[in-house]
N, C-alpha and C positions, 0 to 999 in steps of 0.2 A: 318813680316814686322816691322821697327822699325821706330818709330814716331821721324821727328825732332824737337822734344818742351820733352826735357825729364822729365820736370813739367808736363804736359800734362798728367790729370787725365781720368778714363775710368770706366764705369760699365758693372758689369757683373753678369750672374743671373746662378747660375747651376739649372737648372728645374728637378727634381727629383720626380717618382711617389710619394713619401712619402712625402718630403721637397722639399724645394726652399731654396737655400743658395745665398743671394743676397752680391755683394760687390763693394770696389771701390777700385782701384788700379793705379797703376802708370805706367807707359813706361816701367818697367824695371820687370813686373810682381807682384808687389809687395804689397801686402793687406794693407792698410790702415783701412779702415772699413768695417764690414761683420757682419747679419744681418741671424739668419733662423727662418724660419715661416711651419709651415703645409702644405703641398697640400690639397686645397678643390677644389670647384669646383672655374672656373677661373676666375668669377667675384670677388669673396671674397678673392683668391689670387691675384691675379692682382692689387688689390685697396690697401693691406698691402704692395706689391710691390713697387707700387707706392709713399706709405707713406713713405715707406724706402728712396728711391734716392731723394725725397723732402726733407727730413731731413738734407742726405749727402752731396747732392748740397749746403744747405744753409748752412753747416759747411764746408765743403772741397774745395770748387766751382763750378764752372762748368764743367760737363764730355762733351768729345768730340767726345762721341760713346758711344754705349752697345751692349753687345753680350752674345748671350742664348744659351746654352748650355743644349739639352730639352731631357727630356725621349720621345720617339717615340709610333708610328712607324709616322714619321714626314715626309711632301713632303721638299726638300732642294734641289729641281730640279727650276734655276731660269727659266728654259723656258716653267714653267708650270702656269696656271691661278691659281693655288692653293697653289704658291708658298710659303712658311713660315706655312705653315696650319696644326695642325695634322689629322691623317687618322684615321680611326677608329680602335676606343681604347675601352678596357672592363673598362677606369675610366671614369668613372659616370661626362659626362657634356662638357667630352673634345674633345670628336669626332667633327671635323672639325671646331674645333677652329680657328679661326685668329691668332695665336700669334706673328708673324712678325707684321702682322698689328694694332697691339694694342699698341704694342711697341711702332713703329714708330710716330702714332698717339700721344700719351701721352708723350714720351721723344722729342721728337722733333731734331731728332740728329740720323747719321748714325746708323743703327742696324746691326749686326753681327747673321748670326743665323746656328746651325750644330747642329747636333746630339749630347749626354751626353760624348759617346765615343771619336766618332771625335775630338771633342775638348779637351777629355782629352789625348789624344793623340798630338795636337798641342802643349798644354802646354808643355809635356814631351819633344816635339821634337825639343821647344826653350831653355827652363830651362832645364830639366831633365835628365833620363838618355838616351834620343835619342838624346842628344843635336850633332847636327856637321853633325847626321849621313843623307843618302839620303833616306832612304826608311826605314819606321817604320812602325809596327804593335804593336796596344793597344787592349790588350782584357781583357774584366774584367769574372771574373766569381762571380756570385755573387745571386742573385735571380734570372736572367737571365743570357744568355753568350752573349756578345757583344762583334764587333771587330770596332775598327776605324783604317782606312789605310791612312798614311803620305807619300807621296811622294813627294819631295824636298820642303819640308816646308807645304804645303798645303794638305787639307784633301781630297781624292780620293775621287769620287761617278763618277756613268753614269746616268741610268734611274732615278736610286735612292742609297740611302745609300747602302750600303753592308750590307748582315744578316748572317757572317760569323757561329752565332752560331744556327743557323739554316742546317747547313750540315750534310748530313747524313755519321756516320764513322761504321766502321766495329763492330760487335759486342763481346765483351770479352766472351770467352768460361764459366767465370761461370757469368755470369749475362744474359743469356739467356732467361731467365723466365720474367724479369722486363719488363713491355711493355711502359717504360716511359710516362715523363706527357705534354707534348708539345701540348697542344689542338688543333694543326694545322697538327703537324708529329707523333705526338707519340714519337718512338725511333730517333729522330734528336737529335744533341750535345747538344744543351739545355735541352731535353727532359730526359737525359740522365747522364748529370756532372754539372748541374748545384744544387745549394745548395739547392732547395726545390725536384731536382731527389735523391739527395742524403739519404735528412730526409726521403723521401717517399718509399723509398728502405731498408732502415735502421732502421726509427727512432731516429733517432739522428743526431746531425750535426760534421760533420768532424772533428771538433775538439774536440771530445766528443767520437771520437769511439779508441776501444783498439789498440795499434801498431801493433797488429797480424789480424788485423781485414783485410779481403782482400776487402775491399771498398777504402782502399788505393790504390792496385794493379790497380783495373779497373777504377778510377777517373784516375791516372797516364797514361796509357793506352790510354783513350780517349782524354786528353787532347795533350797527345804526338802523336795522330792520327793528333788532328787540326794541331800542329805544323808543322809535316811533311808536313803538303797539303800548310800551309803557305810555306813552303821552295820551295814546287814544284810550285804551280802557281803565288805566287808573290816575290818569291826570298830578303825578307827583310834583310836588314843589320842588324836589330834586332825586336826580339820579347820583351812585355813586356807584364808580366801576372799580372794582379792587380785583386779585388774584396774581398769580403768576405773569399771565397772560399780557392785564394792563401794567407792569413794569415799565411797558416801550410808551416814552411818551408822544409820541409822535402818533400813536393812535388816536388820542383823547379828541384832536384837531381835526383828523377825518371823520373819526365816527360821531360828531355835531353836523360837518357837514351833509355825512348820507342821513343825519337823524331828520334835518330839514329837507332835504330834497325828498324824503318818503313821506315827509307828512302835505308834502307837495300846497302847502299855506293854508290848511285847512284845522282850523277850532285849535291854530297855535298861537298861544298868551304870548305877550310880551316877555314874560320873562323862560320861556322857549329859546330867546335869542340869547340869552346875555349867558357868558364865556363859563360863569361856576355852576349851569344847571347840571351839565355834565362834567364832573370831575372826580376826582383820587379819596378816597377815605383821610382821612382824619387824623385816624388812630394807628394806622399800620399796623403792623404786625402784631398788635396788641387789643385790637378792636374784638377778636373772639373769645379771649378769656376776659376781657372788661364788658362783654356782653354776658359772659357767664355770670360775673358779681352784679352786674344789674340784675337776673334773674332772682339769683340770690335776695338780693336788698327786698325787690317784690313781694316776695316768696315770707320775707321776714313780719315786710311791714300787713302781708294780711295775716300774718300768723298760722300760714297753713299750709299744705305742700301741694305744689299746681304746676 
């Protein structure tokens, strides 16, 4: 949604287990000032938070919103009583947090609040490289696998967010023996490709292992397994694979190839084949706190806090 005051400043917080990248931006997506601090527990983050948009307000002016952009596993159902809240979590202090409600209380001004994903996935799908298109998928791989789904602009949920990296995919003939680390599945796609299955399997992180090494092979594999299921149950005009993980570019080139060979030619469009359905974000390293000001902008223009 785009704001009519294109002065019109906005905050935004990417909540990250590790860090919090706090900032303030403009209409047009555009970082002005940006601020990170440590995740503790969330009174002592929340209060450097705080110091931070007290600073920027008194130098920038006044924001017209803010929008968070949170590590999970977070409620983002507004028809729930626990709406804004997160769910229980192994970080120490944050299980059923308020965080919608802390917000709103302290900033006093529309709140925006989605998942880390989600929103980095809005970002991409106004700036980046999903810009124009109708239906986007963001998946990071990274210490975890996460997907956020864009549909015409807006980020997809029902009960609750989607846990695309939580799907159970086929298993590659020589990684049979790995019982993955997913404390919930075991062998599920996170359990499985994502960057601490990989060290845990190996030893070493992806970009550290030899080009003959076949932890290439079955990362490529399983990643080109999720692709496929993207293609078949939500038909996205495009994929985009960010995280730690896709750093190596030499994956992006297999995991199209196993994406087609799983979909083995069946109900695959044309543009299935062609080189940018799968590929890199956009925004880099900035796509989840300019997902947050999207929220933000949202959150302004209906005038309410969602």
């Amino acid at each position: 949604m785009q704001h009519s005051d294109p002065n019109a400043l906005f905050g935004g917080i990417e909540a990250g287990g590790t860090k919090f990248v706090c900032a303030v931006g403009d209409a047009a997506g555009n970082v002005v000032a940006e601020s990170r601090m440590a995740t503790r527990d969330p009174v002592t983050t929340f209060r450097e938070v705080f110091d931070f948009f007290q600073a920027a307000r008194a130098h920038h002016g006044e924001l017209q919103g803010i929008g968070i952009a949170s590590f999970g596993p977070l409620n983002i159902n507004p028809q729930s009583a626990g709406y804004g809240r997160m769910l229980k979590t192994p970080k120490v202090g944050w299980s059923d947090f308020d965080v919608l409600g802390v917000l709103a209380r302290e900033i006093g001004k529309p709140v925006g609040i989605s998942t880390d994903v989600n929103a980095a996935g809005l970002a991409e799908s106004r700036w980046g490289n999903g810009k124009g298109l109708p239906t986007l998928v963001y998946v990071t791989v990274g210490t975890g696998i996460g997907a956020g789904v864009i549909h015409q602009g807006q980020p997809f949920f029902g009960l609750t967010h989607p846990e695309i990296g939580h799907i159970h995919v086929r298993r590659h003939p020589d990684d049979l023996q790995f019982a993955g680390i997913c404390p919930f599945h075991g062998d599920c796609l996170e359990g499985l490709a994502s960057g601490p299955a990989i060290y845990a399997r190996t030893g070493r992180s992806l970009a550290n292992a030899d080009e003959s090494d076949e932890i290439w092979d079955i990362e490529a594999d399983y990643l080109g397994q999720l692709c496929a299921q993207l293609v078949g149950t939500l038909a996205p005009h495009r994929i985009l694979l960010g995280g730690g993980v896709m750093q190596q570019e030499r994956l992006f080139a297999a995991i199209r190839t196993r994406m087609r060979q799983w979909l083995g030619g069946y109900n695959a469009q044309p543009e299935v084949q062609d080189e940018d359905f799968i590929c890199a974000p956009g925004l880099g390293n900035q796509a989840g706190v300019k997902g947050a000001l999207a929220l933000a902008m949202d959150a302004a223009v209906k005038g309410v806090t969602q």
